[in-house]
MDTraj code that builds the backbone (N, CA, C; nanometers):
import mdtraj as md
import numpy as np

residues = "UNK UNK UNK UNK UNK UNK UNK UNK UNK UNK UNK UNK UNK UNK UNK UNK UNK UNK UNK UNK UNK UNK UNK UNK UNK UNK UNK UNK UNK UNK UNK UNK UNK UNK UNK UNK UNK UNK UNK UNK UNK UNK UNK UNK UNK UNK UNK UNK UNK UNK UNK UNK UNK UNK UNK UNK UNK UNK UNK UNK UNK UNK UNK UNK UNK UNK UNK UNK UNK UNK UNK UNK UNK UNK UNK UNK UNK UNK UNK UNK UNK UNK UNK UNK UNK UNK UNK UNK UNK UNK UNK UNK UNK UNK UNK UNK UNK UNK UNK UNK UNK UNK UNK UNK UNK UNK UNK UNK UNK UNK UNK UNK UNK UNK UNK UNK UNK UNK".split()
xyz = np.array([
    [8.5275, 11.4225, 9.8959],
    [8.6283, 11.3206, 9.9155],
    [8.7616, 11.3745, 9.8640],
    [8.8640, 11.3855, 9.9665],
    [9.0331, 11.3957, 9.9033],
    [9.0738, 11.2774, 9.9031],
    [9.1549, 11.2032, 9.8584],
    [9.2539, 11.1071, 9.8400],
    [9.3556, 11.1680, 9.7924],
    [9.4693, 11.1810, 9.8768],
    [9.6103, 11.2120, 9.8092],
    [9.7148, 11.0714, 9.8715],
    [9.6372, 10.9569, 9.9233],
    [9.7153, 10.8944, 9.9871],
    [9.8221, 10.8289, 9.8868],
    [9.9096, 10.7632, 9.9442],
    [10.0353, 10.6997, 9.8247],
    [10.1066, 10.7741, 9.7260],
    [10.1440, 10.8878, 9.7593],
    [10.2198, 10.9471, 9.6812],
    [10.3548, 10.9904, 9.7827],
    [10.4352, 11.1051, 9.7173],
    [10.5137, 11.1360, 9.7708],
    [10.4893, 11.2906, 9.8463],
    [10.4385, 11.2998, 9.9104],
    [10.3529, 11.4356, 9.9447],
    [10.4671, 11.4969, 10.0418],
    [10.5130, 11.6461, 10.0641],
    [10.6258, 11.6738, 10.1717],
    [10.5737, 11.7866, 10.2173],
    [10.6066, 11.8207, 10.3545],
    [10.5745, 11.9768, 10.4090],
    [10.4676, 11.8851, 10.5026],
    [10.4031, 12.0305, 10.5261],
    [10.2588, 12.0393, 10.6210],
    [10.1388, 12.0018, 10.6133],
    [10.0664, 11.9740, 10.6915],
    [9.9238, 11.9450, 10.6148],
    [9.8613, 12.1305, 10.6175],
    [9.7812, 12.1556, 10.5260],
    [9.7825, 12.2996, 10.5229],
    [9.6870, 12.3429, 10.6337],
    [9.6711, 12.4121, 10.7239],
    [9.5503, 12.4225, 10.7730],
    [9.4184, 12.4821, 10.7508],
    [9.4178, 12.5013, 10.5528],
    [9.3272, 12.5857, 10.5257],
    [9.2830, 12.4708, 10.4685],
    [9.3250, 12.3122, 10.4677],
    [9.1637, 12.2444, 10.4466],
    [9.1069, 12.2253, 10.5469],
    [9.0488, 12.3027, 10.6427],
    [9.0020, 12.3349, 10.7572],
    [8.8929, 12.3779, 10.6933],
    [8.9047, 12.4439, 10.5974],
    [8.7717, 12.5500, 10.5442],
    [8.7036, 12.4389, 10.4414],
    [8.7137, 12.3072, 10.4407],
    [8.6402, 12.2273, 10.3195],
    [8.5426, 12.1983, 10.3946],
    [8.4274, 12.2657, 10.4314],
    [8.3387, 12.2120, 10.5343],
    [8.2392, 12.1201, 10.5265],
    [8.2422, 12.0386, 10.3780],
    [8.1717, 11.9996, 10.3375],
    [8.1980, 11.8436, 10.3156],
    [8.3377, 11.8574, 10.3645],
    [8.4337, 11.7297, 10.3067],
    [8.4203, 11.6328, 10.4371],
    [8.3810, 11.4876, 10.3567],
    [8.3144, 11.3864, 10.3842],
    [8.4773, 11.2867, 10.4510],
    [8.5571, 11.2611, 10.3625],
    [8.6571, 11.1719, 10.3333],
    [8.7879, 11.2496, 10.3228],
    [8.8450, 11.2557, 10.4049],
    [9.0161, 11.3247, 10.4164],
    [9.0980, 11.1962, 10.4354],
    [9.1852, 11.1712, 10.3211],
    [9.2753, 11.0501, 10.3039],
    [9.4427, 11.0924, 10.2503],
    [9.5119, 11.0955, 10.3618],
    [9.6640, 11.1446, 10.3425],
    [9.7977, 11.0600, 10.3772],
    [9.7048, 10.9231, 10.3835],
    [9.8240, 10.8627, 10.4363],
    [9.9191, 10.7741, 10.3367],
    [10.0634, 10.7375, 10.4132],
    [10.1660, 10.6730, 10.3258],
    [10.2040, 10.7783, 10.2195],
    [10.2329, 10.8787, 10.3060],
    [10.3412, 11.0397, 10.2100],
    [10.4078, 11.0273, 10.3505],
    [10.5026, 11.2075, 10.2842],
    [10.5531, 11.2182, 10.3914],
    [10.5405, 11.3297, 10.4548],
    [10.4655, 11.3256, 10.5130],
    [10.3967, 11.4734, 10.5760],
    [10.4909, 11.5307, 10.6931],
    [10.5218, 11.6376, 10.7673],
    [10.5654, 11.6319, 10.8356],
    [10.5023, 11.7661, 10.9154],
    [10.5092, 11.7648, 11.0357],
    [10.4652, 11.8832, 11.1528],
    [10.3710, 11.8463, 11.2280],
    [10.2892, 11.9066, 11.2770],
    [10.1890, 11.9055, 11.3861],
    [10.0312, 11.8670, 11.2812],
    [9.9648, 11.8080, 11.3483],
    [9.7959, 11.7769, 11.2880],
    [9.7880, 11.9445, 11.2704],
    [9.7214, 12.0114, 11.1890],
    [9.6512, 12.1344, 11.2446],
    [9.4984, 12.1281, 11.3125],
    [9.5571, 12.2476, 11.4019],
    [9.3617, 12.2104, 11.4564],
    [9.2846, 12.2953, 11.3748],
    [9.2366, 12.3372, 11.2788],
    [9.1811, 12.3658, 11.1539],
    [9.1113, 12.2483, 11.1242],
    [9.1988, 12.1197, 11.1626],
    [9.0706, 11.9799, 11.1178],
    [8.9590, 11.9760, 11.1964],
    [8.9506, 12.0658, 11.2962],
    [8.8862, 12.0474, 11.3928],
    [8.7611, 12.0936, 11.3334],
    [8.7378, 12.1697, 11.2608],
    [8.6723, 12.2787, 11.1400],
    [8.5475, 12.1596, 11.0818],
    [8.5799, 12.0767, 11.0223],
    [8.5593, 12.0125, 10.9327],
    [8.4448, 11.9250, 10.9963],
    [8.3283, 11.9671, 11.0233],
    [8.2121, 11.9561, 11.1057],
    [8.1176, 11.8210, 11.0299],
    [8.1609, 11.7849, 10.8755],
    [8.0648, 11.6524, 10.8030],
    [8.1660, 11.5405, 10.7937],
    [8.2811, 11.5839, 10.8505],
    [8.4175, 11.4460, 10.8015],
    [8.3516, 11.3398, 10.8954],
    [8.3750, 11.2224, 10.7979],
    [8.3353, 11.0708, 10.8894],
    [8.4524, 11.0125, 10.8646],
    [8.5768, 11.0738, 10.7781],
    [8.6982, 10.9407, 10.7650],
    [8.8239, 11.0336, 10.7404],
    [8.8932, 10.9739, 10.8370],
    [8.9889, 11.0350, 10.8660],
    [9.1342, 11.0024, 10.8579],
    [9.2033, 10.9832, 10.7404],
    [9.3273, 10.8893, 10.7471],
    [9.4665, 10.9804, 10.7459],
    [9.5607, 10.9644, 10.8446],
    [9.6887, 11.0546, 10.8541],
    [9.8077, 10.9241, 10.8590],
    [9.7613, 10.8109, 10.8711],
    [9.8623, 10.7306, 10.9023],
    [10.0136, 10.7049, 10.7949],
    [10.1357, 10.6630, 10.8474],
    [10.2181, 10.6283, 10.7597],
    [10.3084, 10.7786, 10.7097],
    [10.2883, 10.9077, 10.8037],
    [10.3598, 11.0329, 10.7713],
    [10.4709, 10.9847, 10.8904],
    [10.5030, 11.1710, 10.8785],
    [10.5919, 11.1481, 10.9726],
    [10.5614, 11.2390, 11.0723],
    [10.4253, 11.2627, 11.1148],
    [10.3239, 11.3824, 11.2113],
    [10.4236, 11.3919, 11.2841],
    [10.4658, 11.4580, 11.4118],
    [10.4514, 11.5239, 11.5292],
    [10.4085, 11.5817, 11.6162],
    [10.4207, 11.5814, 11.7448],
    [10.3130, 11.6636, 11.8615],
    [10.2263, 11.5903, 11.8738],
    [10.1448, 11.6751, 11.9399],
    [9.9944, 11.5869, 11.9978],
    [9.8950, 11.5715, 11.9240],
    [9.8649, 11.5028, 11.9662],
    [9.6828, 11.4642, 11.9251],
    [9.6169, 11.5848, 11.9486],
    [9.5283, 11.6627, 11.8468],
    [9.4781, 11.7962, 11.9023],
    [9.3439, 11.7456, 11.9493],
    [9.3300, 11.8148, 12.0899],
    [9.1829, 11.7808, 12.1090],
    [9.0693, 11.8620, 12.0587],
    [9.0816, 11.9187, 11.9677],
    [8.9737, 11.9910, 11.8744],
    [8.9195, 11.8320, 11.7477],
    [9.0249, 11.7579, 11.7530],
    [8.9486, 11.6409, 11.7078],
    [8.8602, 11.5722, 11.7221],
    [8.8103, 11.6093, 11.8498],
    [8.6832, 11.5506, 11.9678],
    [8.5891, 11.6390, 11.9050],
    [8.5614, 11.7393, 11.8306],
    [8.5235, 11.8141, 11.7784],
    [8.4191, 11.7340, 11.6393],
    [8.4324, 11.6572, 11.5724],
    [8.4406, 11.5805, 11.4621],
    [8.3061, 11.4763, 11.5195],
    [8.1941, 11.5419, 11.5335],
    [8.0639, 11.4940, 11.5718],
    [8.0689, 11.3594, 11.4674],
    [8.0329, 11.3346, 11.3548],
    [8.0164, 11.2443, 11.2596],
    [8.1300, 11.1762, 11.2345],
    [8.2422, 11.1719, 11.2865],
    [8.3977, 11.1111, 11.2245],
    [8.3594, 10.9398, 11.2605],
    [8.3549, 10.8741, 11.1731],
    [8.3553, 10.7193, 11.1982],
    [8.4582, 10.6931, 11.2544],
    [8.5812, 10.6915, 11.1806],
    [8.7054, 10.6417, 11.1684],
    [8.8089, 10.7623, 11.1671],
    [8.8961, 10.7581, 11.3005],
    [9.0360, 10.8143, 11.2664],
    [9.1734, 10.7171, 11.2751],
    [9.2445, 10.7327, 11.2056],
    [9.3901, 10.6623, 11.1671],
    [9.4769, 10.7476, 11.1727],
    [9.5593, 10.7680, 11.2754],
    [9.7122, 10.8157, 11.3115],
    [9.7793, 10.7257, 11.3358],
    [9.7910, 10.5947, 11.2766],
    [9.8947, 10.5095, 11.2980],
    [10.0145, 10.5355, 11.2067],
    [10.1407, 10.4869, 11.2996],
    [10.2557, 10.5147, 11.2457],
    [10.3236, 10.6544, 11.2124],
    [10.2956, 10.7664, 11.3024],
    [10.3325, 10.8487, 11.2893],
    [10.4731, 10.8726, 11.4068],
    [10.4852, 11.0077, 11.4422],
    [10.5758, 11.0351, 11.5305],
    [10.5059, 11.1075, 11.6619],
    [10.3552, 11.0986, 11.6687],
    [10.2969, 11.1569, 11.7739],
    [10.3034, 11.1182, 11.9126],
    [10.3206, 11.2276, 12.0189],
    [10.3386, 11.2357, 12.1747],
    [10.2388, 11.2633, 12.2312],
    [10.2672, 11.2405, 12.3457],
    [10.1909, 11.3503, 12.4447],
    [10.0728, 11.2124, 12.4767],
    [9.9481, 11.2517, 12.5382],
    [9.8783, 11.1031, 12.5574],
    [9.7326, 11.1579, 12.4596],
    [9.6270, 11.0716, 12.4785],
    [9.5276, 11.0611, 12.4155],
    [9.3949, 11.1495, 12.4823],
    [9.3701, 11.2514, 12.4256],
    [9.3341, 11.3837, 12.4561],
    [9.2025, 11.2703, 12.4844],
    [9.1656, 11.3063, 12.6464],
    [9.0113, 11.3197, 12.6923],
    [8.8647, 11.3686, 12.5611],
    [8.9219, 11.4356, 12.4921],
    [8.8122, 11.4779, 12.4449],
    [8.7783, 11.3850, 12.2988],
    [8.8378, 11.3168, 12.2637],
    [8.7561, 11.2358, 12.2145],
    [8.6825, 11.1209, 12.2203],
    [8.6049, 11.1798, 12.3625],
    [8.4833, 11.0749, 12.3852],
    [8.3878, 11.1246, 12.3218],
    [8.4268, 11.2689, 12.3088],
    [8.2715, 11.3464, 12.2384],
    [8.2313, 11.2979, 12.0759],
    [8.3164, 11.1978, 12.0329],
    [8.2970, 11.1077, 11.9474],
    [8.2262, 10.9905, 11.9448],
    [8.1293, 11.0361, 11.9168],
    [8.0088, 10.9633, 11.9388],
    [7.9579, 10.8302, 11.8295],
    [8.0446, 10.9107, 11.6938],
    [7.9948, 10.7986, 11.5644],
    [8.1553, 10.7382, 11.5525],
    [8.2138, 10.7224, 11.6378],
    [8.3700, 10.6742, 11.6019],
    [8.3531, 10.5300, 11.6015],
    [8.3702, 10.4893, 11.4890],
    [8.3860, 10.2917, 11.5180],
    [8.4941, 10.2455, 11.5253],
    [8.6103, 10.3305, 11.4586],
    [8.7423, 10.2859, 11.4309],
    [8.8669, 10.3825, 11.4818],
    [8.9325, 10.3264, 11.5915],
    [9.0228, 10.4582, 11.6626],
    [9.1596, 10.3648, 11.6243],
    [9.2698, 10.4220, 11.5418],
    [9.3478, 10.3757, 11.5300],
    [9.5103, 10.4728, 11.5662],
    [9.5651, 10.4362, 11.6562],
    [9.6599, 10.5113, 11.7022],
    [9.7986, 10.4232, 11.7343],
    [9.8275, 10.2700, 11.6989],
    [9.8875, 10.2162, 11.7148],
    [10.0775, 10.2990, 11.6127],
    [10.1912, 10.3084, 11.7036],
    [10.3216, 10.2715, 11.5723],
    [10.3162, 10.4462, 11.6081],
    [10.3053, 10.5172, 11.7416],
    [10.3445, 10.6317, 11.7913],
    [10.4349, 10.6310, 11.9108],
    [10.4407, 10.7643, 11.9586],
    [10.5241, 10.7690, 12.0128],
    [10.4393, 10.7898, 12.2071],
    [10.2762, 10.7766, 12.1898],
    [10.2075, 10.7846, 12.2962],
    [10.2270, 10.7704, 12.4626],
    [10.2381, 10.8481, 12.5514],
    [10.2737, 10.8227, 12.6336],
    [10.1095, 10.8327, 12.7654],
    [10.1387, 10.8190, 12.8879],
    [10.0408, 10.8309, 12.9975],
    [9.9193, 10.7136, 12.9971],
    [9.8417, 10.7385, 13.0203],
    [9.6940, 10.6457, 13.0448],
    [9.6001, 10.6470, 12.9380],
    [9.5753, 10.5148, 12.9592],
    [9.4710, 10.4898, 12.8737],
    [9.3140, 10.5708, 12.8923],
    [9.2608, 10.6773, 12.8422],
    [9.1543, 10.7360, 12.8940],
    [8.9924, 10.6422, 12.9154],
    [8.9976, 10.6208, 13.0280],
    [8.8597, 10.5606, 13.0446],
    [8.7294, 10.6170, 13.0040],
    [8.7326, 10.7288, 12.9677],
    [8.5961, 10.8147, 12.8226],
    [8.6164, 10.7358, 12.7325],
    [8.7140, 10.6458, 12.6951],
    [8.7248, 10.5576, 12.5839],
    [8.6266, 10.4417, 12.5767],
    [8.5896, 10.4060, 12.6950],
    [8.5009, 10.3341, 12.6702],
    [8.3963, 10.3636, 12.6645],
    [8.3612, 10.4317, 12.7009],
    [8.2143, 10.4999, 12.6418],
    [8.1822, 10.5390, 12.5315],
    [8.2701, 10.5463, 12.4301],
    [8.2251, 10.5373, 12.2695],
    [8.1431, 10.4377, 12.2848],
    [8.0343, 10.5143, 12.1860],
    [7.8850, 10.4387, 12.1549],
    [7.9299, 10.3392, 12.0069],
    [7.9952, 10.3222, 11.9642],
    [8.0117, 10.2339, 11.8322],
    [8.1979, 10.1686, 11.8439],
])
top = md.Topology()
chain = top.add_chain()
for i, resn in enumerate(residues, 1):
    res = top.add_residue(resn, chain, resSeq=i)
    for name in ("N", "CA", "C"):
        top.add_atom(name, md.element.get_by_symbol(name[0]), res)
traj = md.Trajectory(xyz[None], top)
């Protein structure tokens, strides 16, 4: 479990917690993060919780996030993210909670979306 949420956090998210492969709970939100997700999260093969919301992200949604077999819950709300909602996270199979509201999202709603099993 990380929790760094509620602080004043600045820069990047690093992409070498990519290598915590063990890590259950990644919690970064309400700092001020700034740049691209790295796809290094994509890495992170036991994460079930996923919180980025309340930075100031940019770019896309990486679809290496579809990647994240066990992820319950992801939260990118309120960031500065584009681009539309990568197809590939239908391969999210244990997702109960998709939160992407307070971006900058553009195109279609992906109909693989409904096929999440939870």
């Amino acid at each position: 479990c990380l929790n760094l949420y509620n602080n004043q956090l600045t820069g990047t998210i690093p992409p070498a917690l990519g290598n915590l492969n063990k890590l259950i709970w990644l919690n970064l939100n309400n700092n001020q993060l700034t740049g691209t997700i790295p796809a290094a999260l994509g890495n992170l093969n036991n994460l079930e919780w996923l919180y980025l919301q309340n930075n100031q992200l940019t770019g896309t949604i990486p679809a290496v996030l579809g990647n994240l077999n066990n992820l319950k819950l992801l939260d990118l709300t309120g960031n500065q993210l584009t681009g539309t909602i990568p197809i590939a996270l239908e391969n999210l199979n244990s997702l109960g909670f998709l939160y992407l509201q307070n971006n900058q999202l553009t195109g279609t709603i992906p109909a693989v979306l409904g096929d999440l099993k939870n």
